[in-house]
N, C-alpha and C positions, 0 to 999 in steps of 0.2 A: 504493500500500500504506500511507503514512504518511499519508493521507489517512482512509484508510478507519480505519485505528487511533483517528486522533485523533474520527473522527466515533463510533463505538464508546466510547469514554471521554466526550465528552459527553454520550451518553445515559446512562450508567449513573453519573453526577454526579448529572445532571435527575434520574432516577431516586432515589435513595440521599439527596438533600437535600432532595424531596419526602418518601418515607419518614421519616425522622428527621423532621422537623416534622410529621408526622404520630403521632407515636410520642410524642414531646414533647406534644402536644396531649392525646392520651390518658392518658398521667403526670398530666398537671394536671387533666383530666375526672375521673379514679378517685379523686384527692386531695381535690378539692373538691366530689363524691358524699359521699365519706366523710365528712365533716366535719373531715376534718383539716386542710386550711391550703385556702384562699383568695386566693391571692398576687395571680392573674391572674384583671379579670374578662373571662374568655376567653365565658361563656356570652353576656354583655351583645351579645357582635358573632354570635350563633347569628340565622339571620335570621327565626323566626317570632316570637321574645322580643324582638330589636330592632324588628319592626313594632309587636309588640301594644302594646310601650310607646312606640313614639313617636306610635301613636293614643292611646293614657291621658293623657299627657305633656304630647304635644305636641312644635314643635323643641326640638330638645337634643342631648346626646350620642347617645341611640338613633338618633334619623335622619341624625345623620352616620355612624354605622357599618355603618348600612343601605345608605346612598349608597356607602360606600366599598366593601360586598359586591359590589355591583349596578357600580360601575369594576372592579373587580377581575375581575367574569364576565365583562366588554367587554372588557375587554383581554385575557384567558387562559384564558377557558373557564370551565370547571364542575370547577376547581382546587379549590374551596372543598368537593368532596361527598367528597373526598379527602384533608383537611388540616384541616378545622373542623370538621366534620360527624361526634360523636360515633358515630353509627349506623351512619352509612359508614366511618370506622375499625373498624368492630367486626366489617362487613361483610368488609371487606378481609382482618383476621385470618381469617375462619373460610373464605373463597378459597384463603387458604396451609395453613388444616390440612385442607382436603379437595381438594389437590391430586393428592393420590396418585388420588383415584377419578375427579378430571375426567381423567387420562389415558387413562382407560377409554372414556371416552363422546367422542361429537362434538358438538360446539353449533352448532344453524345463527346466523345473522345474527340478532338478537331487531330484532319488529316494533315500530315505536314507535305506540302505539293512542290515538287519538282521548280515550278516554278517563281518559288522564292530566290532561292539561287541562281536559276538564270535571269529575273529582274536586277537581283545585285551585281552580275556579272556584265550586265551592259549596261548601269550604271556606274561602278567602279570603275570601269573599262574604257567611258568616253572619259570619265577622270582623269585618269592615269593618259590618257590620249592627249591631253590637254584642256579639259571642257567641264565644268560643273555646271552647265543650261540646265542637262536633265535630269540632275544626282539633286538636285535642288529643290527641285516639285515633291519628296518624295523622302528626303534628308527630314529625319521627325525635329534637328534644332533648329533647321533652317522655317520649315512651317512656321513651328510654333513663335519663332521671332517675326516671322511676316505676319502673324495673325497680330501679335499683340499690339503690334505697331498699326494695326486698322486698316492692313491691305486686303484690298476682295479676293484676292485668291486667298489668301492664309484662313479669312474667317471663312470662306465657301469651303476650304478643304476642313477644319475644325465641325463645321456643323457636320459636313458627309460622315467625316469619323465618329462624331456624337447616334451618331442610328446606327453606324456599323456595330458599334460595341453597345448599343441595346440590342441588337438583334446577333450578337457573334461573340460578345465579351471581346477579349482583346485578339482576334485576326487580323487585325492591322500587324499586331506584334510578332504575331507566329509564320504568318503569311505573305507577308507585303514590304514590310520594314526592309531596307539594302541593308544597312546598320546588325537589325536584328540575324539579319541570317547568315553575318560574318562570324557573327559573336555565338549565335547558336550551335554554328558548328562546331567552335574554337568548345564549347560548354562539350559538345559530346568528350573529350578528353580531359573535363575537369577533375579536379582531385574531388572537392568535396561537393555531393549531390545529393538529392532529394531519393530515399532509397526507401524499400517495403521491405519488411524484415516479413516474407508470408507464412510464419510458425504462429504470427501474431494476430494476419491480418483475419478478421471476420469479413470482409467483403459487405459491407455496411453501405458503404457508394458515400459516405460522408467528405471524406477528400474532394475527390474525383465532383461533387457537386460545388464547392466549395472554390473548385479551382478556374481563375479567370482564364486560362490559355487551354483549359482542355487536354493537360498534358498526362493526367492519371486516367490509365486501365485499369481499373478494378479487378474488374473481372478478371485478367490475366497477370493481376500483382507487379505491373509494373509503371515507368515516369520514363516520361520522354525529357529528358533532361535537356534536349536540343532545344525544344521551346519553353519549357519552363522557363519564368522569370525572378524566379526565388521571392516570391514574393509573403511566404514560409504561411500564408493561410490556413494550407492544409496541414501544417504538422499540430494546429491549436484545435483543430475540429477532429483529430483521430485520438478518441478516448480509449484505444488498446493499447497503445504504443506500439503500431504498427510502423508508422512516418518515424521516420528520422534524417537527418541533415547530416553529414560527414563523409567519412571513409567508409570504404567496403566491408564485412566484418571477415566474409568470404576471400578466399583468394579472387585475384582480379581476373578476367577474364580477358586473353589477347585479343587483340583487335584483329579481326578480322573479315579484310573486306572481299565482297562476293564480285562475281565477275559481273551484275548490273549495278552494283554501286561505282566500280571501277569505268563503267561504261558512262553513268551519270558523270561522275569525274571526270571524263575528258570530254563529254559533250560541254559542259560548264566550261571546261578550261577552252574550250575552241570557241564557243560563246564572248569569253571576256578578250581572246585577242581579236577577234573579229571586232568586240567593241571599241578595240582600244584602237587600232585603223580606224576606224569610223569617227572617233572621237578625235582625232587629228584633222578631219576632214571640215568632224562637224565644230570644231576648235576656229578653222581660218574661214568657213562660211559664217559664222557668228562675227567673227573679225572683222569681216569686209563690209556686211550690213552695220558697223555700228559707226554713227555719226559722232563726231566729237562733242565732249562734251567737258565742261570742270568739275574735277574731281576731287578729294580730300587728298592732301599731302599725301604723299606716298602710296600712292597708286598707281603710280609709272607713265601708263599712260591706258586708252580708252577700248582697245582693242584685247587689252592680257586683261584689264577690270572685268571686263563682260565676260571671261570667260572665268574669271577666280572668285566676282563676288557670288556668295552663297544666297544673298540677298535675306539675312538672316533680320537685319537693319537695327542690328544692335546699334550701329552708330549715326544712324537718323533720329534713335529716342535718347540717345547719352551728348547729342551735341546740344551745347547751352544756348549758342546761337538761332538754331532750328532750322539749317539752311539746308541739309542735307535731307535731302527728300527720295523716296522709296522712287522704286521700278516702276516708269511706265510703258504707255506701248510705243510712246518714241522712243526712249531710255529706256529699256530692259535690264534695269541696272543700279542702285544707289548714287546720284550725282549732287552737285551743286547747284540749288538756286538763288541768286542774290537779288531775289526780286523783294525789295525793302529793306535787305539788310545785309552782313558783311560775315565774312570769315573772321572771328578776333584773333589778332596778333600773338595774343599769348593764352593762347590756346590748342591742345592738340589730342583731345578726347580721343575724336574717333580712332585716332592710332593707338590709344591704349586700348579702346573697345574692339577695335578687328581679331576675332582669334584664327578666321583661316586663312591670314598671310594677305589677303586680298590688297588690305592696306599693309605696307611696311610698320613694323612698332618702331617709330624714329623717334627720336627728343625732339623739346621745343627747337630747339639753336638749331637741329636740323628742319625744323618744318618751318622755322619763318627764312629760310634760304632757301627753300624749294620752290620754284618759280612752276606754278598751277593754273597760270592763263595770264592774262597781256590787258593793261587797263589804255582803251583809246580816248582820244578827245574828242569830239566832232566838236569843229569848230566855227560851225553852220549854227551851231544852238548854245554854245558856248558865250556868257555872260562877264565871264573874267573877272568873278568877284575873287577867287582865291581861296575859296573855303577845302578844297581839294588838298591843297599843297599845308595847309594847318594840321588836317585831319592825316596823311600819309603818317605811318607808324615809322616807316622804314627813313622818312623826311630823303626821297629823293623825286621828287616835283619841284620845277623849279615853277615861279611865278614871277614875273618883271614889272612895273607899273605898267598900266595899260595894256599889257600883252595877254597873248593864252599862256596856262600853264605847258609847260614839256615835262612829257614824264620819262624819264630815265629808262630806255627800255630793261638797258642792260641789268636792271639793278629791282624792276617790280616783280611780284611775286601774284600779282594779281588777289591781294584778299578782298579788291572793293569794296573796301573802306573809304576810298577818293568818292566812286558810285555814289555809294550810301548817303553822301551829305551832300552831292551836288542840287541845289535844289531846281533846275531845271531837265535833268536828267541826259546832260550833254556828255558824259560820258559811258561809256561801255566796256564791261568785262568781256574779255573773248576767251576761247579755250586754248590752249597750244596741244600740237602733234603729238606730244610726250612730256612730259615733264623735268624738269634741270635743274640740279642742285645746284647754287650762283656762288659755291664757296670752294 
């Protein structure tokens, strides 16, 4: 009896300290959607932003947090679709407010289908090709940042997912996710798993009803650990002490794979280089269709942006100025608008806020020397009160009694700040080909 107490209290520990760290995660996701503090960069270890930028990059901080996702799934599963994973929290909320009506219904076992894996493999594929267009739509941190940020795809893709998991509990997560079916599989080799001890089990269907991915067979005493999200539900609702979390108690069993799974294997692996040509292709057609436009420091330039921002727009809601505005269907992309207002000088958010590389993380001293578009004068509409040459941070406007200002080509950085205060609106930001560091 003291046995079974104490086994009872450890799962609903496991339980309740996963939870809470989940909860925590979400706190700081909504806080730094908002723009309101940035404490934790929790997004940098999201694992399609730490790929995309440790391809821009290179080694760095990205690929060790990548590396440390991909230990973390070896050692515990697919913890992370549970505890890091913005969308999968989100998920998980709306399990517990639409629990009242899974009591109605029965959910059988969910199949795990082939083509999750080849969804992932042609979107990691034009990735690795060059191209996040389509790993985007589809990336659950990228969503979940376009939604919060009040873009129509993000909230039309959030409500789709809001019926799917009334009517499927979490098959987004087992079935659809690119993310999820990297990490699922990486889970079939995990040390420690959701396991059925069947000396114990009464076959009660308690788990297995309990469970949001559909990953417990009852009937046949086993967990698909591939989709499981450790989300440890079922070890608090198995009053035998059947469920348990850890090691094997049995010898392990080799791995062994059959000649259709070897088959699946190379249809996958022919799938993702097929994608990854394609993503080269569809890398420099994205290129060619995009019009220039002004970017946030360290962006390079407008052509590699459209193919590297995830469009997550963490730094459209973290810029203090507000200029930096979402994707549209001119822009397909996060850019600069300085329609009323200016980039501030000493400022450089959104380089702290980018975690897939998209934007370079530079310092200030590097971003107020990064030259991001070209301030002109027209001087058809031009007034020559001088309020331009006050306002420049950089103070390279010249202004002469009665003349037009000249602005120093060599030396603006384009924040249009000059813009901002012309009060006849005779001046114009324009964009440049690429961007240049002026030091």
């Amino acid at each position: 009896m003291l046995q079974k107490k104490e086994y009872e209290v450890n799962n609903k520990v496991l339980l309740y300290c996963r939870f809470v760290i989940a909860l925590a995660v979400a706190v700081v996701c909504g806080l730094a959607f908002w723009g309101h503090i940035y404490p934790l960069h929790i997004f940098d270890a999201q694992f399609t932003a730490a790929l995309q930028s440790g391809i821009v990059s290179g080694l760095g901080l990205s690929v060790v947090l990548l590396l440390l996702v991909v230990l973390f799934t070896l050692l515990f599963g697919r913890i992370y679709c549970s505890t890091l994973c913005p969308l999968g929290i989100y998920q998980e909320l709306l399990t517990i407010l639409f629990k009242p009506f899974y009591k109605k219904r029965k959910f059988a076992v969910q199949k795990h289908y082939v083509w999750a894996y080849t969804l992932a493999a042609v979107l990691f594929g034009t990735l690795f090709g060059g191209t996040a267009v389509l790993l985007r739509m589809l990336d659950p941190y990228s969503v979940v940042g376009n939604a919060m940020s009040g873009a129509i795809f993000g909230l039309g893709f959030i409500l789709a997912l809001t019926v799917l998991v009334f009517f499927k509990k979490r098959f987004f997560c087992t079935n659809i996710c690119p993310v999820g079916a990297i990490l699922g599989f990486i889970s079939r080799f995990s040390l420690f798993k959701i396991r059925i001890d069947a000396d114990k089990c009464k076959m009660c269907s308690l788990c297995a009803s309990s469970c949001p991915c559909g990953s417990i067979d009852f009937k046949n005493r086993s967990v698909n650990n591939e989709t499981c999200v450790k989300c440890f539900k079922c070890l608090v609702h198995c009053s035998h002490g059947a469920l348990y979390y850890g090691l094997p108690k049995a010898k392990k069993v080799e791995f062994n794979a059959s000649r259709r799974q070897i088959i699946k294997a190379g249809l996958v692996l022919a799938i993702f280089g097929a994608a990854f040509r394609g993503g080269i292709d569809l890398s420099k057609k994205a290129a060619a269709k995009v019009k220039q436009a002004i970017l946030p420091a360290g962006s390079r330039n407008a052509a590699d942006f459209a193919n590297r921002c995830l469009n997550c727009n963490l730094c459209v809601q973290n810029c203090p100025m507000k200029i930096i505005k979402p994707a549209t269907a001119e822009t397909p992309f996060v850019h600069l608008d300085y329609n009323g207002y200016f980039c501030d000088y000493n400022c450089h958010q959104c380089s702290l806020s980018c975690p897939s590389g998209a934007i370079e993380h530079i310092t200030l001293a590097q971003k107020q020397n990064t030259k991001i578009a070209n301030a002109v004068v027209d001087e058809d509409m031009c007034v020559k009160c001088g309020l331009c040459a006050g306002e420049c941070p950089r103070h390279i406007i010249i202004k002469e009694d009665g003349k037009y200002p000249l602005i120093r080509f060599d030396e603006c950085i384009g924040c249009g700040a000059c813009a901002a205060v012309c009060p006849v609106k005779a001046i114009k930001i324009e964009p440049v080909a690429k961007q240049v560091k002026l030091y």
